[in-house]
RODREN-941804 format. One record per residue (C-alpha): residue in three letters; y, x, z; residue number from 1. Coordinates in pm, whole numbers. Layout:
residues N
<rec code="ALA" yy="Y" xx="X" zz="Z" pos="NUM"/>
...
end
This chain:
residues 358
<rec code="UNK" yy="7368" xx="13396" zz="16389" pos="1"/>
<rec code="UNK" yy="7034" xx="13319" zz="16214" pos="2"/>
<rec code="UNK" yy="6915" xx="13026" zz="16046" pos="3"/>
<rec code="UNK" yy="6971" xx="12689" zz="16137" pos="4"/>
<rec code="UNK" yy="7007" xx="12335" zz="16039" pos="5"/>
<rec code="UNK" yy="7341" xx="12240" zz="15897" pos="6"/>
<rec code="UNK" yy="7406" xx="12040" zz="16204" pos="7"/>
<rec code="UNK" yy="7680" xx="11768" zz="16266" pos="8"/>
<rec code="UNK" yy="7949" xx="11689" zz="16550" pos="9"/>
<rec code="UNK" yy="8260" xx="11444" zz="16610" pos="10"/>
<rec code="UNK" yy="8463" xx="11585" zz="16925" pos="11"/>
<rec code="UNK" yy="8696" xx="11408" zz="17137" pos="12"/>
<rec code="UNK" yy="8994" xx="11548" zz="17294" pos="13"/>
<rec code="UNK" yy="9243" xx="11370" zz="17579" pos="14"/>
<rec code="UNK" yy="9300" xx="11641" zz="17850" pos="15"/>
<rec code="UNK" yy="9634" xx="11680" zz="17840" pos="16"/>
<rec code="UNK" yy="9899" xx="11513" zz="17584" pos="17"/>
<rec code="UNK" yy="9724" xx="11540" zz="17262" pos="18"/>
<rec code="UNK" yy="9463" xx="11255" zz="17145" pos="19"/>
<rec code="UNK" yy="9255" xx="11402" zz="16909" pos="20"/>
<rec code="UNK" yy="8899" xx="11287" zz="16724" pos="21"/>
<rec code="UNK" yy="8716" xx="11574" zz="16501" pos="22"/>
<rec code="UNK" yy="8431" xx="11619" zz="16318" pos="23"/>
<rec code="UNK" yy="8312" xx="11997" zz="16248" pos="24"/>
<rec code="UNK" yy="7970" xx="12132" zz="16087" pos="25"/>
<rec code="UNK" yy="7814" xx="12401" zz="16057" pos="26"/>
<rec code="UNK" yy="7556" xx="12521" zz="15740" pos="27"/>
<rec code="UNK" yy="7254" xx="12648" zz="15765" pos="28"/>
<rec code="UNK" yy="7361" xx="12986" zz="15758" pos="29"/>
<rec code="UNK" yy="7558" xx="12953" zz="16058" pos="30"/>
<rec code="UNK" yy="7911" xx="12853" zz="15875" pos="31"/>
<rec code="UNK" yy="8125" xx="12636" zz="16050" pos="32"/>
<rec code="UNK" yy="8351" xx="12414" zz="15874" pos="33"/>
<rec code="UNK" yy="8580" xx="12105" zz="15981" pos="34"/>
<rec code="UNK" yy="8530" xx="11813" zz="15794" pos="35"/>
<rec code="UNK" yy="8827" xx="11609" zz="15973" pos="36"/>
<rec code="UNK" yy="9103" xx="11738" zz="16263" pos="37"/>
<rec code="UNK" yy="9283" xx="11441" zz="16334" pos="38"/>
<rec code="UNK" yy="9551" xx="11488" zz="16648" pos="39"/>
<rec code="UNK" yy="9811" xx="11285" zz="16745" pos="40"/>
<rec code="UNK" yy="10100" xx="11499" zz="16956" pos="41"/>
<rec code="UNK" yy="10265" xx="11262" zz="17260" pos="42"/>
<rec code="UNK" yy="10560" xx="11490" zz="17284" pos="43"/>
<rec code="UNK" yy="10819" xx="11239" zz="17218" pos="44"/>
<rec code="UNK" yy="10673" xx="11051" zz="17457" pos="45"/>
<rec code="UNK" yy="10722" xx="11277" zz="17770" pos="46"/>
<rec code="UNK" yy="11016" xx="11464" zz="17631" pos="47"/>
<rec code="UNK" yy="11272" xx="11250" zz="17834" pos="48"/>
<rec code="UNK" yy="11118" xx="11367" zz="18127" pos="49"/>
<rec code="UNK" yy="11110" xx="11736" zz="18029" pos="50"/>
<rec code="UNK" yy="10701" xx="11757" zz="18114" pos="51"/>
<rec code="UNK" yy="10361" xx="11555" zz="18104" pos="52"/>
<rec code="UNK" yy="10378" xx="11237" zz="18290" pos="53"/>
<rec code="UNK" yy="10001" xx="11179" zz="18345" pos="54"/>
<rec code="UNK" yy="10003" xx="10797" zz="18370" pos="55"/>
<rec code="UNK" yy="10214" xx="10809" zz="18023" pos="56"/>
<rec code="UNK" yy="9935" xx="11027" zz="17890" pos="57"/>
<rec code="UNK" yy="9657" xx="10835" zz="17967" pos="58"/>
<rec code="UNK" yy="9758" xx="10481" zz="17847" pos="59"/>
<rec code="UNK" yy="9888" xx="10672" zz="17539" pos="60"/>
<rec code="UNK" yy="9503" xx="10830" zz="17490" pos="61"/>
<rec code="UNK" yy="9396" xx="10459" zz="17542" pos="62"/>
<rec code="UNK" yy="9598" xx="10314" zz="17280" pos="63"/>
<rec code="UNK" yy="9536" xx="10615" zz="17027" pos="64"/>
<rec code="UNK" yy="9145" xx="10733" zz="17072" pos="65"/>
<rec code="UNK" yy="8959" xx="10409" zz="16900" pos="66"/>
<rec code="UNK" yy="9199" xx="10474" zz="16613" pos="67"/>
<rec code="UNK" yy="9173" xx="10825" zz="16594" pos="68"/>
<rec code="UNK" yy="8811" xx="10858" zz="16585" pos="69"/>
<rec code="UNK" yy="8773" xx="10581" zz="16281" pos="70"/>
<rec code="UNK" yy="9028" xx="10832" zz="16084" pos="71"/>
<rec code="UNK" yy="8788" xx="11160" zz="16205" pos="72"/>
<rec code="UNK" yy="8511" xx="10969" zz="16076" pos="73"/>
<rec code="UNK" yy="8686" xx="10834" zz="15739" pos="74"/>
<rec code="UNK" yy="8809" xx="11183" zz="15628" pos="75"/>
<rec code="UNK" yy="8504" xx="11398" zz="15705" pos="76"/>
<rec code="UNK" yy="8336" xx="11071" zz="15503" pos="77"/>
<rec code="UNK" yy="8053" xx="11050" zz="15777" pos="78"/>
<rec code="UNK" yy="7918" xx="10755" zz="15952" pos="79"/>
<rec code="UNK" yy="7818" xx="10778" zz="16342" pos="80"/>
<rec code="UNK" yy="7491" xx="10734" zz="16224" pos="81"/>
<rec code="UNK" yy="7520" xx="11095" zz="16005" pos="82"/>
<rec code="UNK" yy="7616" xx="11275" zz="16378" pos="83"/>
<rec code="UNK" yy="7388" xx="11471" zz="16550" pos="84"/>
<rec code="UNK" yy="7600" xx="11521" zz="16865" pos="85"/>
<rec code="UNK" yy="7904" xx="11334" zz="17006" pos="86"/>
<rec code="UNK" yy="8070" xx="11555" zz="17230" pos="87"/>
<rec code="UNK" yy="8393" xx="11500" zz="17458" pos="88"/>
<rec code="UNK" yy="8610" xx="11773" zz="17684" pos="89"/>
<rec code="UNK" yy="8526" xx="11700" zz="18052" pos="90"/>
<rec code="UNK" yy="8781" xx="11913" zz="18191" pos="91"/>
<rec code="UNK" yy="8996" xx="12078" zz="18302" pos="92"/>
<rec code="UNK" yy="9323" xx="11847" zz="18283" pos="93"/>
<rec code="UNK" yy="9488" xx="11547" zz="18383" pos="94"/>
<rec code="UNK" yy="9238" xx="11321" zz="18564" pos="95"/>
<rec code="UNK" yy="9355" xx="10997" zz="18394" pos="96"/>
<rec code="UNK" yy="9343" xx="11172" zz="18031" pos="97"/>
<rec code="UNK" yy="8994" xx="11346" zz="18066" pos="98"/>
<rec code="UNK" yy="8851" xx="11011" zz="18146" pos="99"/>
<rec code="UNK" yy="8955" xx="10824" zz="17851" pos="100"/>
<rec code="UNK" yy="8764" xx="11113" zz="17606" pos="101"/>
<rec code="UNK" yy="8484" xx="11168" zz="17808" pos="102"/>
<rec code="UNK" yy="8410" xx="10772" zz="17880" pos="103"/>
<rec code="UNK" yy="8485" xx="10736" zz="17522" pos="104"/>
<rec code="UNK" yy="8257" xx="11010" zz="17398" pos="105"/>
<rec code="UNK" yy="7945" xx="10875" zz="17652" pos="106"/>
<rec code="UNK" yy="8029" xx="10514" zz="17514" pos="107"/>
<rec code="UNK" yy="7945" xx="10613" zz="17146" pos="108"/>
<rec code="UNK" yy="7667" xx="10805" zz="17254" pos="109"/>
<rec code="UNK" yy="7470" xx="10576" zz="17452" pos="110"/>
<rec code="UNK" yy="7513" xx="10314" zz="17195" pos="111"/>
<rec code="UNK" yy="7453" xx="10535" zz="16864" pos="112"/>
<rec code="UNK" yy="7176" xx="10660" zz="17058" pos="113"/>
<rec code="UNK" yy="7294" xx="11050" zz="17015" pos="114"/>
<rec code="UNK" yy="7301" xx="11334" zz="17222" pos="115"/>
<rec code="UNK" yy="7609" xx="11381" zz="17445" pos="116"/>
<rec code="UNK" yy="7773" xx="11684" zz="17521" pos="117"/>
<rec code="UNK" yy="8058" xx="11741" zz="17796" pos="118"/>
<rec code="UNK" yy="8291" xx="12017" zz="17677" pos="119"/>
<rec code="UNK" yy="8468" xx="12265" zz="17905" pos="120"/>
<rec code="UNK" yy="8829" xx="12231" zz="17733" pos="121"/>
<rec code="UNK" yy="8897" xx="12617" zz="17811" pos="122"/>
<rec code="UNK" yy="8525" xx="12756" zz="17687" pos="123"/>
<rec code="UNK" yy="8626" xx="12526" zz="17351" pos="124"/>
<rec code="UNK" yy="8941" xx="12715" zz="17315" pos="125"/>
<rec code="UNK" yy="8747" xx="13028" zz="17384" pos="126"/>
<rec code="UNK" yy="8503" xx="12974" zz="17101" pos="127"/>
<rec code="UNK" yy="8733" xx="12874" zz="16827" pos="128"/>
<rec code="UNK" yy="8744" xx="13232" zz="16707" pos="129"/>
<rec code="UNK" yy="8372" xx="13145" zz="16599" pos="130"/>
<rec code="UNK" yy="8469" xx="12886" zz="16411" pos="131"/>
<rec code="UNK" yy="8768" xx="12982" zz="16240" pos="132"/>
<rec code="UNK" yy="8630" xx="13387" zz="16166" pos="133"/>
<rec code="UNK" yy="8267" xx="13418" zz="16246" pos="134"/>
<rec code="UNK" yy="8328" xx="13647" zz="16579" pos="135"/>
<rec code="UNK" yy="8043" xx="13789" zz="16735" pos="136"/>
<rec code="UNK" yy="7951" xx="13836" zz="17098" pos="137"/>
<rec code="UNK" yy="8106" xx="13972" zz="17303" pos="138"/>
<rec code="UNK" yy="8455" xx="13967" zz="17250" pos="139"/>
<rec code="UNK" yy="8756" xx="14043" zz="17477" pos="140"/>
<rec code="UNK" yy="8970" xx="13693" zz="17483" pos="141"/>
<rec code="UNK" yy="9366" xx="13631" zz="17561" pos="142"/>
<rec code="UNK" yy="9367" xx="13251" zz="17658" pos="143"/>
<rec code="UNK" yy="9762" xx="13196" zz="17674" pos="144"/>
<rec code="UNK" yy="9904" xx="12818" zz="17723" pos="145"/>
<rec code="UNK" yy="10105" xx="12610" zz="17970" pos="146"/>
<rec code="UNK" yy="9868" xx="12620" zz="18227" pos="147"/>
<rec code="UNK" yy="9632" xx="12859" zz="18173" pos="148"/>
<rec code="UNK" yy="9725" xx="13291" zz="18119" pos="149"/>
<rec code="UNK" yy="9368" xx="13453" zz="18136" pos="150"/>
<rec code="UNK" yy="9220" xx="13786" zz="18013" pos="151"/>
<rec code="UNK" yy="8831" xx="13686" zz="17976" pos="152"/>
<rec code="UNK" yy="8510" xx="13871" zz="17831" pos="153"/>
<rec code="UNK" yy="8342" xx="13626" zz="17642" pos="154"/>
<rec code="UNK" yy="7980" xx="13752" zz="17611" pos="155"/>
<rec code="UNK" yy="7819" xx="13429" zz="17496" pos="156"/>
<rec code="UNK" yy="7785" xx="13062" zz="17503" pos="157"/>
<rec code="UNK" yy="7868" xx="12946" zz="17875" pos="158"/>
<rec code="UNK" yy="7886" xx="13315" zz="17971" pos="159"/>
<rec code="UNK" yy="8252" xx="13385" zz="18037" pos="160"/>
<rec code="UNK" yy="8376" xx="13641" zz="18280" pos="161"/>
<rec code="UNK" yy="8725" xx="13627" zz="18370" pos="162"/>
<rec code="UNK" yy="8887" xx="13972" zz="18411" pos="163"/>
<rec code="UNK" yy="9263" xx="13892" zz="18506" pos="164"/>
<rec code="UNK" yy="9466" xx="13581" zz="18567" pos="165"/>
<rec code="UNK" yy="9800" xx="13486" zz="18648" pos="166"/>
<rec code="UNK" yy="9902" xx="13510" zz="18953" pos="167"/>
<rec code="UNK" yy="10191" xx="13237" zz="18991" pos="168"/>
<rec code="UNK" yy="10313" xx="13079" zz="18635" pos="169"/>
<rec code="UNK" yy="10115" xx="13035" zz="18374" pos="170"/>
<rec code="UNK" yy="10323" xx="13195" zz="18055" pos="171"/>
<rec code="UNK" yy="10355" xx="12808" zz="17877" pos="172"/>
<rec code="UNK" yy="10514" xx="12718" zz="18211" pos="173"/>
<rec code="UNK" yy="10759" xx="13012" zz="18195" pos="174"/>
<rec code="UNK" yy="10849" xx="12951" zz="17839" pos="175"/>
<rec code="UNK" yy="10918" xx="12595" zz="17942" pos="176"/>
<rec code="UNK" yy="11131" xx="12656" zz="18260" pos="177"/>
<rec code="UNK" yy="11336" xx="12925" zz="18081" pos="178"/>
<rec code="UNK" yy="11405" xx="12690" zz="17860" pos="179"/>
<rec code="UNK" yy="11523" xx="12404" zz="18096" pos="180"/>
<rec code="UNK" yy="11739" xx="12680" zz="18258" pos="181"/>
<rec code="UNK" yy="11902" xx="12724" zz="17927" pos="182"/>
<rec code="UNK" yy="11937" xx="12332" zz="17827" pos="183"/>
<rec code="UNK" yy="11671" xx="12359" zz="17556" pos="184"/>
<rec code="UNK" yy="11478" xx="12070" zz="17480" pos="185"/>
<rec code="UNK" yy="11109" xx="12007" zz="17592" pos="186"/>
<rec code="UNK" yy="10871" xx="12126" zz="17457" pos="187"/>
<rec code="UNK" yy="11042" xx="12493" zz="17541" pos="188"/>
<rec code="UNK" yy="10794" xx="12723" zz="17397" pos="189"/>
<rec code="UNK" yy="10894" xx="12648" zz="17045" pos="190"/>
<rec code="UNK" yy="11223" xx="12619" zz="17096" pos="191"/>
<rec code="UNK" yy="11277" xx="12991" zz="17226" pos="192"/>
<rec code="UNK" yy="11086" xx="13124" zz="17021" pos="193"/>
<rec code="UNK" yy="11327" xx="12938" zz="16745" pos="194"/>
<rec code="UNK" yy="11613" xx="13032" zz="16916" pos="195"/>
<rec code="UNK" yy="11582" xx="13369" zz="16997" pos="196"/>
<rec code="UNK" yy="11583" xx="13481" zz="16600" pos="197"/>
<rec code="UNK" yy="11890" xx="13480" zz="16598" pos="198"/>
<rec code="UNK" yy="11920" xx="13689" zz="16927" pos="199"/>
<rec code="UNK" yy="11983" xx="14075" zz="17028" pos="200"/>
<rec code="UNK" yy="11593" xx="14143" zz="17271" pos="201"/>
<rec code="UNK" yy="11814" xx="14415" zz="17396" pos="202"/>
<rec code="UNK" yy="12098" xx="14289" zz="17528" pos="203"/>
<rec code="UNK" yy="11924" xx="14188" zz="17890" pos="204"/>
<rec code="UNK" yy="11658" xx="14385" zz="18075" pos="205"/>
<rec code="UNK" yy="11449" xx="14181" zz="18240" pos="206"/>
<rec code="UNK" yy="11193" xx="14223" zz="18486" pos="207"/>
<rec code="UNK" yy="10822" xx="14339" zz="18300" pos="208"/>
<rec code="UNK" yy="10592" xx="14264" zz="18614" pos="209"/>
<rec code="UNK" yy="10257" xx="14427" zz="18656" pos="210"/>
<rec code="UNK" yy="10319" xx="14655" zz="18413" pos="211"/>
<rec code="UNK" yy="10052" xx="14953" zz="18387" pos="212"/>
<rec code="UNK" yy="9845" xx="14824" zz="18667" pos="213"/>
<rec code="UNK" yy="9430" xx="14856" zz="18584" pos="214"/>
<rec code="UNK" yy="9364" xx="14519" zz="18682" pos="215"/>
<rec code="UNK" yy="9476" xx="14275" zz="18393" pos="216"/>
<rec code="UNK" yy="9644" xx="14028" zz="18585" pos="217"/>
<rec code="UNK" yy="9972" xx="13851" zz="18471" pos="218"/>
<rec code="UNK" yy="10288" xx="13730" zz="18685" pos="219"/>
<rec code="UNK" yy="10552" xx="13548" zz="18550" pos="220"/>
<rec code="UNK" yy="10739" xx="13374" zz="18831" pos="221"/>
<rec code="UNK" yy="11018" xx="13662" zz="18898" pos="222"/>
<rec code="UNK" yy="11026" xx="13690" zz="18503" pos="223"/>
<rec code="UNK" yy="11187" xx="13288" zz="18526" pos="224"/>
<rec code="UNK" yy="11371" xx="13398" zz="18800" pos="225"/>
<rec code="UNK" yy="11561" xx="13701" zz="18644" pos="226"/>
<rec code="UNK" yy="11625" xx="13448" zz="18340" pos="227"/>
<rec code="UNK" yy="11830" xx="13230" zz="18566" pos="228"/>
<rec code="UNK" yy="12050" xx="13471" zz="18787" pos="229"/>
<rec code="UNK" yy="12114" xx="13650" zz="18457" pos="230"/>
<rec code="UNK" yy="12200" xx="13269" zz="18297" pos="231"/>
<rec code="UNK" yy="12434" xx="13218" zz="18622" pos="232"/>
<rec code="UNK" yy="12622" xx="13538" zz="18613" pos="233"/>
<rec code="UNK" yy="12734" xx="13513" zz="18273" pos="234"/>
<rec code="UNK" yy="12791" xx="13128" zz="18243" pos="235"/>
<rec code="UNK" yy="12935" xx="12883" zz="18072" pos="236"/>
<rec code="UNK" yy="12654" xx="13017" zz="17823" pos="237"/>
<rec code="UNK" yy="12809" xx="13031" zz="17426" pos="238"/>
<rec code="UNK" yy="12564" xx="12995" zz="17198" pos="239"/>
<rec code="UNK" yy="12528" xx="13354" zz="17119" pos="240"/>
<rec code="UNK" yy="12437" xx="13442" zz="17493" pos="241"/>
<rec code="UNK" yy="12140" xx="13185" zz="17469" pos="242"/>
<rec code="UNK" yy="12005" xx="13303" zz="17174" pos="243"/>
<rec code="UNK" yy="12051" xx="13695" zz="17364" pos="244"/>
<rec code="UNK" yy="11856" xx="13529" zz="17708" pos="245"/>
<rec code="UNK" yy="11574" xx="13399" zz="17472" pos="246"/>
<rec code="UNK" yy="11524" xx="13736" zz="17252" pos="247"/>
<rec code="UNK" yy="11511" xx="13915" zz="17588" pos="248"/>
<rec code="UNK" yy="11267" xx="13701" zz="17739" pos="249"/>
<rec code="UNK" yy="11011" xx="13669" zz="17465" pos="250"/>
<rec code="UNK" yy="11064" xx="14025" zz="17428" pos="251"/>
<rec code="UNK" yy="10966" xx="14061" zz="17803" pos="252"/>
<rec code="UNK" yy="10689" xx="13828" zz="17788" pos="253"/>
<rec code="UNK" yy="10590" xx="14012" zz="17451" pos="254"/>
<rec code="UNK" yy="10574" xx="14354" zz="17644" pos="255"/>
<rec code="UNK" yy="10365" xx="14179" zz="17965" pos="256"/>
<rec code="UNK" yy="10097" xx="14017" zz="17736" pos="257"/>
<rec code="UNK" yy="10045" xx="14357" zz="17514" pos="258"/>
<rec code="UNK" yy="10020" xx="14583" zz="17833" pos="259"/>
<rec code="UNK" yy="9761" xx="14339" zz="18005" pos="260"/>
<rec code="UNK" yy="9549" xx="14336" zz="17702" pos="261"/>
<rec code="UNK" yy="9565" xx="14708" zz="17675" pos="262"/>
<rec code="UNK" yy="9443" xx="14709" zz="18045" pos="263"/>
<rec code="UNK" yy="9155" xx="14449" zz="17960" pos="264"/>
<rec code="UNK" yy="9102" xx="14649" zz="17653" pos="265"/>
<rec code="UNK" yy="9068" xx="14961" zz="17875" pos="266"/>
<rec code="UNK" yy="8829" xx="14812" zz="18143" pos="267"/>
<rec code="UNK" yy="8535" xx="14688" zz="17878" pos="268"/>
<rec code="UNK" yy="8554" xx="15021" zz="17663" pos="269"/>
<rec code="UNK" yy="8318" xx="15148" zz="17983" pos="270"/>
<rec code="UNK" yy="8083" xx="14849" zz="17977" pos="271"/>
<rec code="UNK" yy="7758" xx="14903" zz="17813" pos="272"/>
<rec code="UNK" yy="7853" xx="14667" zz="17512" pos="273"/>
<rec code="UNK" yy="8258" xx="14674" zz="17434" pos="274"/>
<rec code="UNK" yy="8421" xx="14385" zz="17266" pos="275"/>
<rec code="UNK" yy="8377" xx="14352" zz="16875" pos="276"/>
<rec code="UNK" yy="8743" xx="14188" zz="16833" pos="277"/>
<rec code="UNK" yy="9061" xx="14071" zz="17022" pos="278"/>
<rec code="UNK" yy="9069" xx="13681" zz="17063" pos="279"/>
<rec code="UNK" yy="9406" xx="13471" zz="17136" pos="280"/>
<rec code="UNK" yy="9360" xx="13076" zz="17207" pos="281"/>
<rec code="UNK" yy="9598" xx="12852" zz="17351" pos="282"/>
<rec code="UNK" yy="9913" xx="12704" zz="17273" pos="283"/>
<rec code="UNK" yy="10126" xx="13005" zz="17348" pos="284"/>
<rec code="UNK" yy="9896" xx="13207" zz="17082" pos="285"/>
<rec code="UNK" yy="10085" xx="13003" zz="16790" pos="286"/>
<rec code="UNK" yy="10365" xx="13251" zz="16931" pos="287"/>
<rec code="UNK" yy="10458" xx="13466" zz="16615" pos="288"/>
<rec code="UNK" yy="10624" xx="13756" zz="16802" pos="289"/>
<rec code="UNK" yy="10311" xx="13766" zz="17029" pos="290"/>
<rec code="UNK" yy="10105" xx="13722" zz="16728" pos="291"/>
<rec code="UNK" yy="10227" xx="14032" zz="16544" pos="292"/>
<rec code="UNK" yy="10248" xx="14259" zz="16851" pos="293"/>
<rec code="UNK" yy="9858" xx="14183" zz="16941" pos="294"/>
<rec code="UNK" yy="9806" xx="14335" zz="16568" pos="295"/>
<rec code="UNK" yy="9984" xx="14632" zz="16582" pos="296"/>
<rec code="UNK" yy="9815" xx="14634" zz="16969" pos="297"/>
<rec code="UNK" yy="9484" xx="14619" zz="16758" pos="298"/>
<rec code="UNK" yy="9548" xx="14825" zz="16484" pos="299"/>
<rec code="UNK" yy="9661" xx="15104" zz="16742" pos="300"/>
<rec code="UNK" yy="9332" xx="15037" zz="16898" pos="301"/>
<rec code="UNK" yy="9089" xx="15008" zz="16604" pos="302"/>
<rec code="UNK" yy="8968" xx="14692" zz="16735" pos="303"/>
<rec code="UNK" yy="8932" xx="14318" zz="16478" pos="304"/>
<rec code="UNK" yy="9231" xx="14062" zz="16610" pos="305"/>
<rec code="UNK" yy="9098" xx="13718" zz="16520" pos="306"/>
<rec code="UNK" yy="9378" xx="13447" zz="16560" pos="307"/>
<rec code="UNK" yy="9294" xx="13077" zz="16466" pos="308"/>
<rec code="UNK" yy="9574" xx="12897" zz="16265" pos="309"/>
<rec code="UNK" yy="9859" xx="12804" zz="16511" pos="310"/>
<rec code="UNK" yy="9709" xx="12428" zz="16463" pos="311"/>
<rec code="UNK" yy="9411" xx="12519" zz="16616" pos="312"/>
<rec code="UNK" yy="9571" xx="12701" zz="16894" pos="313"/>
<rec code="UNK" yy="9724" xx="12414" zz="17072" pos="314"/>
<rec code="UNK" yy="9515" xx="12152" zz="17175" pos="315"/>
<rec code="UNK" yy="9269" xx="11975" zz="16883" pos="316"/>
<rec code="UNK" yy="8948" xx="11761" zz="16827" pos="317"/>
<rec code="UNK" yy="8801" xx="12068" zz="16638" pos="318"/>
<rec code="UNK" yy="8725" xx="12300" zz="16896" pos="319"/>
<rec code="UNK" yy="8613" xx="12040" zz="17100" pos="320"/>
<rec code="UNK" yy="8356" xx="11955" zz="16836" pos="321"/>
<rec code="UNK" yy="8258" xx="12318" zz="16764" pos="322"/>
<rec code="UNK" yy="8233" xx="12408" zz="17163" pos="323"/>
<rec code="UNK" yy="7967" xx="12040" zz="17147" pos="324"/>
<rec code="UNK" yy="7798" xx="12192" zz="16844" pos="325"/>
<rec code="UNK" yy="7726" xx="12497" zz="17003" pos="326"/>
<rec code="UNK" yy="7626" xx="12412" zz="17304" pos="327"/>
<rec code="UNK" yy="7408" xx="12141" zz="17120" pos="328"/>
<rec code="UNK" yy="7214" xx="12417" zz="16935" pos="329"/>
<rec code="UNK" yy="7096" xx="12584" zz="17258" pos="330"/>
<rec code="UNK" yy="6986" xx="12239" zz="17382" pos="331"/>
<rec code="UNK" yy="7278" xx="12251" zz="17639" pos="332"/>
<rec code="UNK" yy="7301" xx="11862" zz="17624" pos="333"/>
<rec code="UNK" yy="7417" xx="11616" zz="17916" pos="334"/>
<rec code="UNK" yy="7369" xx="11306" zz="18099" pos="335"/>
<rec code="UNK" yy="7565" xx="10998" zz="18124" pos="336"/>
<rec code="UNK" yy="7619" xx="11062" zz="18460" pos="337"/>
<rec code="UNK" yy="7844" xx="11405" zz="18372" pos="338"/>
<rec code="UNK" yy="8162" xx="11306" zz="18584" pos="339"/>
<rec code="UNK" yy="8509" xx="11450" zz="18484" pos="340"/>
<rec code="UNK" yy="8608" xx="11756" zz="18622" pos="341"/>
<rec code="UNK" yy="8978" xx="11795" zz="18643" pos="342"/>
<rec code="UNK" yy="8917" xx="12138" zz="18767" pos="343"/>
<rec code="UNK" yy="8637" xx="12358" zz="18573" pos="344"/>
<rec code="UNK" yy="8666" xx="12746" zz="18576" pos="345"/>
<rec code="UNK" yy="8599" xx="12885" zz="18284" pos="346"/>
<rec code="UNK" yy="8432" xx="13159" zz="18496" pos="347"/>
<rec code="UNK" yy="8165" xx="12995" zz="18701" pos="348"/>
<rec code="UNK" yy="8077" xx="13302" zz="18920" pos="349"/>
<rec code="UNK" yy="8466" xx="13260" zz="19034" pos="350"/>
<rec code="UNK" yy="8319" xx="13034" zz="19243" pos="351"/>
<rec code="UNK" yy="8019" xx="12955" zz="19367" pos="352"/>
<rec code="UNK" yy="8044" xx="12554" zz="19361" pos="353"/>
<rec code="UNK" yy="8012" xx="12586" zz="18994" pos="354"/>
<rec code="UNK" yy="7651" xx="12717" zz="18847" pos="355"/>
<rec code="UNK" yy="7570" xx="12804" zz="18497" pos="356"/>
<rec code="UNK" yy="7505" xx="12490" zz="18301" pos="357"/>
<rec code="UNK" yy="7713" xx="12201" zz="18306" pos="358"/>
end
């Protein structure tokens, strides 16, 4: 990475429901290090309505962001004043929510004097794996969360090239609506993943889709669906039978994620310069039966598997900061006129409305 100088950052995070304030730095070596991760989770907020209610998210950012960022700042022991950057995630998510973060974020900026820097929320999951294990360009990248189910080449700083993609639900979203299906509490995720230890994987064979295609998409929708007929056909469910539906699912989700990396894997072993390691982001990456497959997937392979902590998977001020900070380094700064972009591909050549820099 070369030498720089040990360089400063708070980040602000409000996208979807976590409020979160960091500050991250980074040596002069090229080190990066968080000083202070402080999120607050709204889950108990939303989870009597089984999903994000975007109007409860934003007045919840509101209330939570001034407070948040004096903690960020007290436990990395910094003053605004000791910042070189102040950086905010612009997008993509929930209109209401990304404003609160990014206005925020400006508002500090302008009056501290400082550089801002808007943040693309998926690039800042993308580069974690810099932060947390020193990763080098390019690496292959499995961004997996409730809205998002990517395969993506990561070649550099706003240089993303997205191989494969879902084509209907996201996995987070199937994890969740399997769990609805089976009267598990939101958020669902967790909760199968909890619940199917205690369950036989091989008791029902579900559906695997796009299994051994070359492209590296993902589909999950019929997945959902096979989870319900099967749920039907045997009900009233005992106990036993939903621990059985959630072993069989994860197992099935387990099998689609490993055989759409292998494809991914496949298609940049031909490119001039293949990946140097296997990256997973995103909440569903805090997954342990995913997590251990993706390192027998890499061992098999001979390829690195770098896996932030499951608390920097989902949703933090960290990455936020760390996306700022290195964008900030290459002088990719912004105006306070950056508006919020609810949608922002990670890919910009996916379409052409969206060119290179911010």
């Amino acid at each position: 990475m070369g030498m720089w100088a040990a360089t400063r950052v708070l980040g602000l995070e409000s996208t979807c429901d976590e409020t979160a304030a960091a500050v991250v730095e980074v040596d002069s070596m090229g080190r990066g290090k968080i000083l202070s991760d402080c999120v607050l989770s709204q889950i108990a907020e939303h989870a009597a309505y089984g999903g994000v209610v975007p109007e409860i998210a934003a007045r919840a950012h509101v209330e939570a962001m001034d407070r948040l960022i004096r903690r960020a700042l007290a436990e990395a022991g910094c003053a605004i004043d000791d910042l070189d950057a102040i950086a905010a995630a612009a997008g993509p998510g929930l209109i209401g929510g990304v404003m609160v973060g990014l206005t925020t974020g400006k508002a500090i900026a302008l009056a501290a004097n400082k550089p801002f820097v808007a943040v693309n929320h998926l690039e800042a999951h993308a580069l974690t794996a810099r932060l947390t294990d020193n990763v080098e360009f390019p690496y292959l990248l499995l961004l997996v969360s409730g809205g998002h189910s990517q395969l993506v080449a990561v070649n550099g700083v706003g240089d993303c090239q997205r191989l494969g993609s879902t084509v209907d639900d996201a996995v987070g979203e199937a994890f969740d609506k399997a769990a609805k299906l089976l009267g598990l509490p939101y958020p669902g995720g967790p909760r199968i993943e909890q619940t199917a230890l205690a369950g036989d994987p091989t008791r029902f064979e579900f559906p695997r889709p796009m299994m051994g295609r070359s492209n590296p998409d993902f589909s999950f929708s019929g997945l959902k669906t096979a989870v319900r007929q099967q749920a039907e056909r045997i009900a009233p469910l005992t106990n036993t039978d939903i621990a059985d539906l959630c072993a069989s699912f994860q197992a099935a989700v387990v099998d689609v994620i490993i055989d759409r990396c292998r494809a991914a894997m496949r298609a940049l072993a031909k490119t001039p310069k293949p990946p140097t390691a296997l990256v997973a982001a995103g909440g569903v990456a805090a997954n342990g039966a995913i997590r251990r497959a993706l390192g027998g997937l890499c061992a098999e392979a001979g390829v690195k598997l770098s896996l932030p902590p499951p608390g920097l998977c989902s949703d933090n001020g960290a990455m936020i900061a760390w996306a700022g900070l290195e964008r900030f380094r290459l002088g990719l700064t912004d105006g306070m006129d950056f508006a919020a972009r609810p949608r922002w591909p990670l890919d910009t050549r996916q379409d052409p409305r969206w060119h290179g820099k911010a």
